[in-house]
LOVOKOL-585986 format. One record per residue (C-alpha): residue number from 1; residue in three letters; chain; x, z, y. Coordinates in nm, 3 decimals. Layout:
<recs>
pos, code, unit, xx, zz, yy
NUM, ALA, A, X, Z, Y $
...
</recs>
This chain:
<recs>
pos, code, unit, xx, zz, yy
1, UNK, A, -0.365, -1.437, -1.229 $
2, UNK, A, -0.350, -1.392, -0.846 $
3, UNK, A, -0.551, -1.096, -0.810 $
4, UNK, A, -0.508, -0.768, -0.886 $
5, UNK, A, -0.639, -0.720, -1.311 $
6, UNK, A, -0.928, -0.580, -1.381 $
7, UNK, A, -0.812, -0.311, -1.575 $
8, UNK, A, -0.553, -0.157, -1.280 $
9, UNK, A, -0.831, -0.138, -1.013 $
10, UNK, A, -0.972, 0.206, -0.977 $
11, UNK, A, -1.311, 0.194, -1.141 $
12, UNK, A, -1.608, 0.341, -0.858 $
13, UNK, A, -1.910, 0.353, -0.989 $
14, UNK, A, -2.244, 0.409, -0.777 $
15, UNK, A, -2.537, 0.610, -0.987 $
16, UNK, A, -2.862, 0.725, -0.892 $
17, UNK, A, -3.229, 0.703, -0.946 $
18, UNK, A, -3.392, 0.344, -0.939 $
19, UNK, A, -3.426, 0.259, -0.560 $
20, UNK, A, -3.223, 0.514, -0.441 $
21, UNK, A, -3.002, 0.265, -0.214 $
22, UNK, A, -2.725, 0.193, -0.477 $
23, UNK, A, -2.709, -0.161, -0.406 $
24, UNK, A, -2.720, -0.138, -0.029 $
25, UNK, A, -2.468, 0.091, -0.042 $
26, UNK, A, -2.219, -0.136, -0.213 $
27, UNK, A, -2.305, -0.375, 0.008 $
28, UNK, A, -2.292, -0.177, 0.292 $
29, UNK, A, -1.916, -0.066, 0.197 $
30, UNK, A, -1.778, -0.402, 0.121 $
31, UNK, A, -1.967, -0.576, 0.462 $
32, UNK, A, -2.137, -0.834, 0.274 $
33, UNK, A, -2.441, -0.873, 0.027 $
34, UNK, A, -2.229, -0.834, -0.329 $
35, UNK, A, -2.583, -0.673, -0.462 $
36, UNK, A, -2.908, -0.763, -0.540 $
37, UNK, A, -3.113, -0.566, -0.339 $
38, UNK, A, -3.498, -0.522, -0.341 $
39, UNK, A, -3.785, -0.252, -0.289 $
40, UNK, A, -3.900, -0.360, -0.648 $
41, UNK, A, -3.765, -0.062, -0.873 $
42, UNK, A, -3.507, -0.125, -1.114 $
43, UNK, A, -3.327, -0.459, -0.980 $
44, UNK, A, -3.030, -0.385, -1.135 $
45, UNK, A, -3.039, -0.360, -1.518 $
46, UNK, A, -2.707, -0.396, -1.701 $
47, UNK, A, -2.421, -0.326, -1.494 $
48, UNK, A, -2.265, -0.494, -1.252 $
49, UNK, A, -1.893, -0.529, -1.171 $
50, UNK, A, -1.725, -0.590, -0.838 $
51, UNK, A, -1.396, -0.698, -0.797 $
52, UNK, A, -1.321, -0.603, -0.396 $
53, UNK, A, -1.100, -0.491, -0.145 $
54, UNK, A, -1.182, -0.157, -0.001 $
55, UNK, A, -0.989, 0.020, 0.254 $
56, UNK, A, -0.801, 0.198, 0.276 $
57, UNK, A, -0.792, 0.231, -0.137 $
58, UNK, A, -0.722, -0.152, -0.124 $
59, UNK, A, -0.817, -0.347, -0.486 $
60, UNK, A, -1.097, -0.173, -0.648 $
61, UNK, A, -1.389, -0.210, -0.905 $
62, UNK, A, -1.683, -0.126, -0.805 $
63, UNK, A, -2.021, -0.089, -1.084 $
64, UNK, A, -2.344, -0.081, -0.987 $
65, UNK, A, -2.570, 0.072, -1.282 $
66, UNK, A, -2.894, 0.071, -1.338 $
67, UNK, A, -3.143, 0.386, -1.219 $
68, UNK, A, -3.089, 0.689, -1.417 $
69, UNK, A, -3.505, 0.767, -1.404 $
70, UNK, A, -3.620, 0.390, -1.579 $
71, UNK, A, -3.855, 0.461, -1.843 $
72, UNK, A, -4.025, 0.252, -2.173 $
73, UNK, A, -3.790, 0.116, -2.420 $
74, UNK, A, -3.597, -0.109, -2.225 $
75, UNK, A, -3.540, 0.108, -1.962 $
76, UNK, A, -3.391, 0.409, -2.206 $
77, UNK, A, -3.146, 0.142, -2.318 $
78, UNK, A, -3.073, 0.052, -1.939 $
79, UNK, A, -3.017, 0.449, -1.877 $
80, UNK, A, -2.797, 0.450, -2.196 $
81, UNK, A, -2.605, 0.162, -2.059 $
82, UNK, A, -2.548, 0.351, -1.660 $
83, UNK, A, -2.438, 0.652, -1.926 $
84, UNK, A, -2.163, 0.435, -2.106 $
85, UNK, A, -2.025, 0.332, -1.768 $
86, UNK, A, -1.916, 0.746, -1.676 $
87, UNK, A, -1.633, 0.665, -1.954 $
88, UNK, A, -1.493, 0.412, -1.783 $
89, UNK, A, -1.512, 0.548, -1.406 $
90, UNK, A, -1.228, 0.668, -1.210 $
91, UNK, A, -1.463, 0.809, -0.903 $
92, UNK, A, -1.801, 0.848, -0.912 $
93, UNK, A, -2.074, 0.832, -0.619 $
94, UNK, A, -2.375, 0.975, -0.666 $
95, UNK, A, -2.664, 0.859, -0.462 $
96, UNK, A, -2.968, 1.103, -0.368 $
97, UNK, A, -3.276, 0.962, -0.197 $
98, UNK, A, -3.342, 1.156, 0.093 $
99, UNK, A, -3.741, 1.045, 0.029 $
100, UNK, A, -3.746, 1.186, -0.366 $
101, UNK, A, -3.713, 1.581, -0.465 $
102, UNK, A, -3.356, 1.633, -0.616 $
103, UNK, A, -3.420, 1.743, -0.991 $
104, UNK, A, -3.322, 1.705, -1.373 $
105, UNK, A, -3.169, 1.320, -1.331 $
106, UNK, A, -2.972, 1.447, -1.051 $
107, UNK, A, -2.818, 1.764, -1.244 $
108, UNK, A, -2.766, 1.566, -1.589 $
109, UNK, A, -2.550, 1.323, -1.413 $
110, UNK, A, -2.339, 1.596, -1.260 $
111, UNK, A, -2.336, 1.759, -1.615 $
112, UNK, A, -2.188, 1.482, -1.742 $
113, UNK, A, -1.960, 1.407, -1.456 $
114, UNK, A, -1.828, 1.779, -1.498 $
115, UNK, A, -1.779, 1.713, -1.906 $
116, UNK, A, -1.592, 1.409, -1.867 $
117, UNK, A, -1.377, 1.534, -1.568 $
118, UNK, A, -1.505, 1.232, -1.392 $
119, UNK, A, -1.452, 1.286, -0.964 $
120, UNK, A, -1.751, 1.242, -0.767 $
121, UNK, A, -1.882, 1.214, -0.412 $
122, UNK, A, -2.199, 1.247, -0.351 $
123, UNK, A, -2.443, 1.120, -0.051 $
124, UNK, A, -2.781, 1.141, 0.082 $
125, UNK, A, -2.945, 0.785, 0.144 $
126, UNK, A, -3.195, 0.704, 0.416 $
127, UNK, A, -3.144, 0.950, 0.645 $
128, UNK, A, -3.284, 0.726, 0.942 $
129, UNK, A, -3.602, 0.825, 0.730 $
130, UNK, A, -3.747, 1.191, 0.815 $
131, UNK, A, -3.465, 1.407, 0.702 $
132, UNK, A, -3.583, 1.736, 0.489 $
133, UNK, A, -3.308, 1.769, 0.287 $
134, UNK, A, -3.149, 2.118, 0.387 $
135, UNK, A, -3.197, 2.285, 0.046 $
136, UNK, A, -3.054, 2.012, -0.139 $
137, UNK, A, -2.772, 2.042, 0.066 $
138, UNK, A, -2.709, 2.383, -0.049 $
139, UNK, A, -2.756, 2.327, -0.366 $
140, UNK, A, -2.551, 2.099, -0.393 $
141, UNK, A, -2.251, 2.310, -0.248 $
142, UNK, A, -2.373, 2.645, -0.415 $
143, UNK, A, -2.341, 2.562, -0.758 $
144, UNK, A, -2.126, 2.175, -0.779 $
145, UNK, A, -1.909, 2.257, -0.483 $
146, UNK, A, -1.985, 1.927, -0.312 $
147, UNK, A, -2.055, 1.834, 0.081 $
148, UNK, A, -2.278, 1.535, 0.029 $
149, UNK, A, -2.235, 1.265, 0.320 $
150, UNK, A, -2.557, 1.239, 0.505 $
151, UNK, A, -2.569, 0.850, 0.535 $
152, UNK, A, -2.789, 0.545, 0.585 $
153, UNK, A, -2.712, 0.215, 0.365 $
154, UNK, A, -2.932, 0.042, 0.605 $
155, UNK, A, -2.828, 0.119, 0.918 $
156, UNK, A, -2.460, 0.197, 0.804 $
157, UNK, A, -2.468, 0.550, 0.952 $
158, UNK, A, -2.163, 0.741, 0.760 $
159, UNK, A, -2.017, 0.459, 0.562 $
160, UNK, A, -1.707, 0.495, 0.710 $
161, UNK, A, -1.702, 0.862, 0.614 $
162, UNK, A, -1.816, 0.752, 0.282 $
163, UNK, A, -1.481, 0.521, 0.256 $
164, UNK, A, -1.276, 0.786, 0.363 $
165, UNK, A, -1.384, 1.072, 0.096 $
166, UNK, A, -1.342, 0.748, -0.152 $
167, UNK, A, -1.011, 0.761, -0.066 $
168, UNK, A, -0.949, 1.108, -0.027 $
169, UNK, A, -1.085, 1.194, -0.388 $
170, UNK, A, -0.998, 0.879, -0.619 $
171, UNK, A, -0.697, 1.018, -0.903 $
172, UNK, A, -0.396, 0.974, -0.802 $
173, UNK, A, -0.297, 0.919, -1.146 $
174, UNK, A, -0.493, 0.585, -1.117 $
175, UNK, A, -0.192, 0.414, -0.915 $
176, UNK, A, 0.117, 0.574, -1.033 $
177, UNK, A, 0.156, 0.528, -1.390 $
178, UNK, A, 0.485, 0.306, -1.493 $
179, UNK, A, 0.487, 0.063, -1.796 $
180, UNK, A, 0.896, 0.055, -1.764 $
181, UNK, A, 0.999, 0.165, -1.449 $
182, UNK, A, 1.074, 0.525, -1.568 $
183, UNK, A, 1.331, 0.390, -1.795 $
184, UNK, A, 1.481, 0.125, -1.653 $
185, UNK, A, 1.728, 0.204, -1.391 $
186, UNK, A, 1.794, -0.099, -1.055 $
187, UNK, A, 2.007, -0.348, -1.163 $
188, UNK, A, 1.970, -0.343, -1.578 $
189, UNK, A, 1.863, -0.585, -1.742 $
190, UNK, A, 1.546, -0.614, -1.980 $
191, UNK, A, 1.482, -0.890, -2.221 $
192, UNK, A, 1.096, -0.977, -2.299 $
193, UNK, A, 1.060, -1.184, -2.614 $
194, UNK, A, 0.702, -1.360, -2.596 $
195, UNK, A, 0.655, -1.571, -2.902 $
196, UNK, A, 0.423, -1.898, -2.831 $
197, UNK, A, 0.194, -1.934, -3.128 $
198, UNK, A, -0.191, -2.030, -3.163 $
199, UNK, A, -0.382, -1.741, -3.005 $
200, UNK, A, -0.114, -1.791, -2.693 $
201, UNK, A, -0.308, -1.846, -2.363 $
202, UNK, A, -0.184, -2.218, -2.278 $
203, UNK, A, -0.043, -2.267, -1.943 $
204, UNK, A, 0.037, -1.918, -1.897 $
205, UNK, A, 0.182, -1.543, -2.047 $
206, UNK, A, -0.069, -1.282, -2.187 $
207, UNK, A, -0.173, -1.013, -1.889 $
208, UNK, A, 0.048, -0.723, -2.079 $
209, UNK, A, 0.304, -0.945, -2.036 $
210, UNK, A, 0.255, -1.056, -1.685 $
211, UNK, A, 0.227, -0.691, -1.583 $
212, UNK, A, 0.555, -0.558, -1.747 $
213, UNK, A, 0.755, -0.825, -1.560 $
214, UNK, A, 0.605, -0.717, -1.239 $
215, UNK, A, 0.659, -0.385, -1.336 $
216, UNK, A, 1.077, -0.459, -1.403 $
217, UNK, A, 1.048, -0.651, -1.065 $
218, UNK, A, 0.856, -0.344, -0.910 $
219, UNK, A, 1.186, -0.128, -1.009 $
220, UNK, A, 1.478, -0.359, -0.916 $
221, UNK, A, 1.496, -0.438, -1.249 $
222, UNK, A, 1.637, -0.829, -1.403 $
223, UNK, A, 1.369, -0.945, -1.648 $
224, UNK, A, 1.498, -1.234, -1.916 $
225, UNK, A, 1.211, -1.434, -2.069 $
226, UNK, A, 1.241, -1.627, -2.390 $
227, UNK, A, 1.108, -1.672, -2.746 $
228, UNK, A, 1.225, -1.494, -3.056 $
229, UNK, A, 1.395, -1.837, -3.167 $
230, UNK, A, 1.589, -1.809, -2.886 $
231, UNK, A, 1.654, -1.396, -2.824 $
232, UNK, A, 2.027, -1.502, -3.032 $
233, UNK, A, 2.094, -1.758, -2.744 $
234, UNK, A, 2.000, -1.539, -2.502 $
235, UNK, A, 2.185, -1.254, -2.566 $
236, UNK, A, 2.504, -1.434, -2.567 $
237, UNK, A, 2.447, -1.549, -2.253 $
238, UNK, A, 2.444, -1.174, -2.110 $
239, UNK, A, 2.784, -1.050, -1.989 $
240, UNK, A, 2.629, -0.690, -2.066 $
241, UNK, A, 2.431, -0.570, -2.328 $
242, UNK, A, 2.049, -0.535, -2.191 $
243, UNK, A, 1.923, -0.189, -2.114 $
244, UNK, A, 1.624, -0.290, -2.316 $
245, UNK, A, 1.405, -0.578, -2.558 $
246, UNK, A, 1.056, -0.557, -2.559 $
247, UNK, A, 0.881, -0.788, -2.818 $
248, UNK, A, 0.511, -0.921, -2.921 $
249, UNK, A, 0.452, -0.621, -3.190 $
250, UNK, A, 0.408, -0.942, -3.422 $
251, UNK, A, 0.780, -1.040, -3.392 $
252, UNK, A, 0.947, -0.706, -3.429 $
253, UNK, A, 1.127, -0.770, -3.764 $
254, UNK, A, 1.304, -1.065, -3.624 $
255, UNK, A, 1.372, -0.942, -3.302 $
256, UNK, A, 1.480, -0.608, -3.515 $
257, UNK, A, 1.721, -0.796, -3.709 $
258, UNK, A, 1.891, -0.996, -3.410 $
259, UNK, A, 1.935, -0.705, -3.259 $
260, UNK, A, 2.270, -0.448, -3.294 $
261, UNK, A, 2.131, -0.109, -3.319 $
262, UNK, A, 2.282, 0.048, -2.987 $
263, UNK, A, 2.010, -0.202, -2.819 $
264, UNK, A, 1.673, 0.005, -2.726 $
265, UNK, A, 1.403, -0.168, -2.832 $
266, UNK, A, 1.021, -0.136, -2.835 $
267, UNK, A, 0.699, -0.352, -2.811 $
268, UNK, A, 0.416, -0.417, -2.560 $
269, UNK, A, 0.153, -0.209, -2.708 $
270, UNK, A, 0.364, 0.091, -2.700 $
271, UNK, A, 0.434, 0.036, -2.370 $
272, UNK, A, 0.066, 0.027, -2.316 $
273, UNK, A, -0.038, 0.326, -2.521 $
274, UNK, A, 0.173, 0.515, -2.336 $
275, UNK, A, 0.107, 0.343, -1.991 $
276, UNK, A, -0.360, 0.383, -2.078 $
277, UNK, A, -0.335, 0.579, -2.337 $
278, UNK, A, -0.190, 0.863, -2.465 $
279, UNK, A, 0.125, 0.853, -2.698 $
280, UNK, A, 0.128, 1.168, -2.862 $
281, UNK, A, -0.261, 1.090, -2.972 $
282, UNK, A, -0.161, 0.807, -3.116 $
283, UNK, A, 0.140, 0.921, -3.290 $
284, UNK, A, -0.084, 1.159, -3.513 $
285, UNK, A, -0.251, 0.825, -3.611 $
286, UNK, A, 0.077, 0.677, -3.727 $
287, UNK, A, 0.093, 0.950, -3.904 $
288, UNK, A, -0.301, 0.942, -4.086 $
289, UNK, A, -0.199, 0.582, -4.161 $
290, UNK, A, 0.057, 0.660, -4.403 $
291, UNK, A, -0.200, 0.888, -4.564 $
292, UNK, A, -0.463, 0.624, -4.593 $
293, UNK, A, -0.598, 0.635, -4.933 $
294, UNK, A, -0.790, 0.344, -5.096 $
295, UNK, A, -1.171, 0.308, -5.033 $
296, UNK, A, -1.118, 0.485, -4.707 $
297, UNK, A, -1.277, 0.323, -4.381 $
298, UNK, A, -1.115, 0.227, -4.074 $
299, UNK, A, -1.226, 0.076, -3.724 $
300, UNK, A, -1.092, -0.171, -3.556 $
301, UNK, A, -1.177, -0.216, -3.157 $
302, UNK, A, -1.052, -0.452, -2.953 $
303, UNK, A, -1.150, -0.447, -2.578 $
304, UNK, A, -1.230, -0.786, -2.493 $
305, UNK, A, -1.393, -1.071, -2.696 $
306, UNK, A, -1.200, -1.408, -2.773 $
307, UNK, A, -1.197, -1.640, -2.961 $
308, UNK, A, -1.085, -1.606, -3.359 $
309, UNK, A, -0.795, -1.804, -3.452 $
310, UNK, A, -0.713, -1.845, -3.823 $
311, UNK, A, -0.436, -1.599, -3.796 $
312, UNK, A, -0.646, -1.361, -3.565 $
313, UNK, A, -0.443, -1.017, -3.530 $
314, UNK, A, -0.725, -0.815, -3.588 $
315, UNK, A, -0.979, -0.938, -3.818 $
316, UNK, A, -0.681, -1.133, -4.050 $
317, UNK, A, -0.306, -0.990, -4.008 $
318, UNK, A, -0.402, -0.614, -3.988 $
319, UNK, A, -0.640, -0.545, -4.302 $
320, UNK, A, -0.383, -0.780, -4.469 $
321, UNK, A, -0.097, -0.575, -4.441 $
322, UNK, A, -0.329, -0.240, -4.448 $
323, UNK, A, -0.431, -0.375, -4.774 $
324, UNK, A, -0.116, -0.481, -4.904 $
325, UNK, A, -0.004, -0.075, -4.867 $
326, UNK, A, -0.305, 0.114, -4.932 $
327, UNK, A, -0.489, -0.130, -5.181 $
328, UNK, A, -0.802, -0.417, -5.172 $
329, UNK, A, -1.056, -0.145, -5.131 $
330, UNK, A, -0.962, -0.031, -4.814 $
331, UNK, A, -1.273, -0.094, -4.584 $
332, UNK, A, -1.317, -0.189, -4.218 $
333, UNK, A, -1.525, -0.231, -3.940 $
334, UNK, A, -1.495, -0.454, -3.629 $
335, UNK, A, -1.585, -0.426, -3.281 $
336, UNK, A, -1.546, -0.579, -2.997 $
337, UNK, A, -1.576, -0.628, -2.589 $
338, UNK, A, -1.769, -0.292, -2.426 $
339, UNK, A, -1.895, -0.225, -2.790 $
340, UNK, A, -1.816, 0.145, -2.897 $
341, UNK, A, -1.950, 0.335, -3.171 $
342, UNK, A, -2.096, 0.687, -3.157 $
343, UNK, A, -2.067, 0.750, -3.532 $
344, UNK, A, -1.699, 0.771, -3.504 $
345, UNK, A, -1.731, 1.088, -3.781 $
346, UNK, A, -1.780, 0.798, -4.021 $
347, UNK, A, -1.417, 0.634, -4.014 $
348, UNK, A, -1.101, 0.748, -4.084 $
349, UNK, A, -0.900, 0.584, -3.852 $
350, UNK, A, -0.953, 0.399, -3.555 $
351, UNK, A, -0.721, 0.075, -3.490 $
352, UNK, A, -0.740, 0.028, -3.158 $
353, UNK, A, -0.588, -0.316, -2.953 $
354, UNK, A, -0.318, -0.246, -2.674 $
355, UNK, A, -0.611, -0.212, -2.436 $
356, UNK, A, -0.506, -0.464, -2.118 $
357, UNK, A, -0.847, -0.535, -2.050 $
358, UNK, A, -0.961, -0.138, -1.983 $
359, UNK, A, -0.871, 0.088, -1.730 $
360, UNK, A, -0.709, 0.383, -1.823 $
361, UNK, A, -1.002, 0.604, -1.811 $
362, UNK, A, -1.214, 0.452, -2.037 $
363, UNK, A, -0.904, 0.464, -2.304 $
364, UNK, A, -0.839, 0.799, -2.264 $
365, UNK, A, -1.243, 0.848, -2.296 $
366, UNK, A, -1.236, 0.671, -2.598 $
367, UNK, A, -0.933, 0.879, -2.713 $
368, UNK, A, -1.132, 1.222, -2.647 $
369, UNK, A, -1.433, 1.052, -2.838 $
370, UNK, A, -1.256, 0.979, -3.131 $
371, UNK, A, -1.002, 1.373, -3.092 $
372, UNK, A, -1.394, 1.524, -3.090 $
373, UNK, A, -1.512, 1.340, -3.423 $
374, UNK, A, -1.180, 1.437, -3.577 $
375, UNK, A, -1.072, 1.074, -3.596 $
376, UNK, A, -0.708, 0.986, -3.564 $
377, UNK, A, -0.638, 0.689, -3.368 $
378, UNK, A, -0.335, 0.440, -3.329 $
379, UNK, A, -0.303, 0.116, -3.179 $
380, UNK, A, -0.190, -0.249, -3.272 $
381, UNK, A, 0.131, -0.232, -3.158 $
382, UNK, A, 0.224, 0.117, -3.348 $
383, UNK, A, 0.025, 0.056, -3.649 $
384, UNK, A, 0.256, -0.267, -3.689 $
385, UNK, A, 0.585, -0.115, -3.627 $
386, UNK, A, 0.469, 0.128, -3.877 $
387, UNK, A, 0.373, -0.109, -4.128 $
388, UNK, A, 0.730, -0.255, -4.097 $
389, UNK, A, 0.887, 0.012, -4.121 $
390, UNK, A, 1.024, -0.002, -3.762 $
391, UNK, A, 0.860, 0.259, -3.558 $
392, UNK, A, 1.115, 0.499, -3.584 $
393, UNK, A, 1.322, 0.228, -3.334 $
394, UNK, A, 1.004, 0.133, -3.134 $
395, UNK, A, 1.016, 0.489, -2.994 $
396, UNK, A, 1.384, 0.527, -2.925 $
397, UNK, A, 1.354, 0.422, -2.560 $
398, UNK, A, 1.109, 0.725, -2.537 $
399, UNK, A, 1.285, 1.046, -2.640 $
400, UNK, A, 1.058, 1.304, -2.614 $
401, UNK, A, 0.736, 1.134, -2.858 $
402, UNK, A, 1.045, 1.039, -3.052 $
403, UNK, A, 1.145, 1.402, -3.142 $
404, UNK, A, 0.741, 1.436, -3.191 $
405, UNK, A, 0.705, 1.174, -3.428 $
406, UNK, A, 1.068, 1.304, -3.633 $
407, UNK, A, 0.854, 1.658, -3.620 $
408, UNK, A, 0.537, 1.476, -3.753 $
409, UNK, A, 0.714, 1.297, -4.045 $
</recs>
């Protein structure tokens, strides 16, 4: 937990054909040899993740995918893969080998990069090679309105100006999006109530967790730590009321009931599906789930893979309760880690986890995937205050989806 998380480091990922100079250039803009380079054509296969410090952007991720042009089976599932990764990607950089005519693998990328609203930079590799590239130049600001960087990987010719457009075209959006701080004014008090029970990390708090504290710490904010057996204790303890209790989504009925009413409270994965996601998306799945009729089929995705405790959230607790309210023939699916379906049409709902491990793009990707099938989606955390009968409270501290969601009802 001393670096910066995975899924708040702006996603860069480097595409191109196989042997184009992807590799080199990572390791060109980092100063060290991150990549596995070679003249052999397609080195790289599955994508591969960087965790690095690039200035001036500071902690970033950077991908290297696999070339857009591999052919035979394997390499259509390779392309498939570098495809998946545009979901996820905060800036893109496109790399064009100065030695291969620019053509159809070139202009599908920046189709797709256009679609998904995806940033990109592009560059010209090996240009301390015979440089003919004037045409594709033009092209390139005739019809995408980019200035490609003319640049060398090997020699590090225009790196630095590579670095620089980086910088000057990642999202802003990627840095500046609060889990509290918007409602919590300097000096209140927030009260985080993280039960410990078998699918608890030992040694340590869960990363949603972790990051709302820093968050309330971020904003001159006083964060109180306990356990639902203790929230009683702890709130006599305060000379004021707290400005706000977040809970484990798991705990909200007895947090609910310890609590007098004036007291905002909410849970973690609303924080998060407003802080990666979208909360007005997800409130029209709150609303499909209380029209969930039996035999229909829902979806559950979690973003990372762990391992299944007897009481596992996901595959245990939710189609219990889902069941318990909609009836035994209610059916689901489960997936997991980068896993994503493409027949989303085929589900009714989509239950997705709070999403700590993802950046924000690739929720709100997944969010348009699912708005284009005409799938609702809602998350953990919702789906249980719903259940409960608590939601209506678990968007208090949030007035404006709360007026949406009174609408909705």
């Amino acid at each position: 937990m001393q670096s910066t998380p995975k899924g708040n480091r702006p996603h860069i990922a480097v595409f191109g054909r196989r042997n184009a100079g992807k590799s080199s250039l990572i390791n060109s803009l980092c100063n060290q040899k991150l990549a596995l380079v070679s003249e052999v054509p397609g080195t790289t296969t599955d994508p591969v993740y960087k965790a690095m410090e690039l200035l001036p952007l500071g902690p970033v991720m950077m991908i290297d995918t696999a070339g857009i042009d591999d052919s035979g089976d394997l390499g259509e599932m390779r392309v498939k893969k570098s495809y998946e990764i545009i979901r996820k990607t905060d800036l893109a950089v496109l790399v064009i080998d100065n030695q291969v005519e620019f053509g159809k693998y070139e202009q599908k990328l920046l189709d797709n990069f256009n679609k998904t609203n995806t940033p990109v930079v592009a560059v010209i590799n090996k240009i301390d090679l015979a440089f003919d590239k004037t045409e594709v130049v033009d092209k390139l600001q005739r019809e995408y309105d980019l200035k490609p960087i003319l640049l060398s990987a090997e020699s590090g010719q225009g790196i630095e100006e590579l670095r620089d457009k980086i910088a000057e075209k990642m999202p802003q959006d990627t840095e500046e999006a609060f889990i509290v701080g918007d409602i919590v004014n300097p000096g209140q008090t927030v009260v985080l109530v993280t039960p410990i029970d078998t699918a608890a990390p030992r040694g340590r708090l869960i990363l949603p967790q972790v990051q709302t504290i820093r968050d309330i710490l971020d904003h001159d904010g006083i964060s109180i730590i306990c356990k639902e057996t203790e929230l009683k204790a702890s709130l006599a303890a305060l000379k004021e009321k707290p400005k706000l209790v977040i809970t484990d989504s798991q705990a909200f009925m007895k947090v609910a009931a310890d609590l007098d009413e004036d007291i905002l409270l909410t849970g973690f994965s609303i924080l998060f599906a407003r802080y990666k996601g979208d909360l007005e998306i997800f409130l029209r799945g709150a609303k499909k789930l209380a029209e969930l009729k039996a035999d229909d089929k829902v979806l559950i995705a979690e973003a990372c893979t762990h391992r299944r405790q007897a009481d596992d959230i996901g595959t245990v607790k939710l189609p219990r309760w889902l069941r318990s309210k909609v009836g035994s023939s209610l059916e689901f699916e489960h997936v997991s880690g980068r896993e994503y379906p493409e027949n989303l049409s085929d589900y009714d709902l989509v239950l997705h986890c709070g999403s700590c491990m993802l950046n924000r793009k690739e929720v709100l990707s997944r969010l348009r995937e699912a708005e284009e099938a005409g799938v609702a989606v809602i998350n953990y955390g919702m789906a249980i205050a719903q259940l409960h009968g608590i939601l209506d409270r678990a968007l208090k501290p949030f007035p404006a989806a709360y007026r949406l969601w009174q609408q909705q009802k």
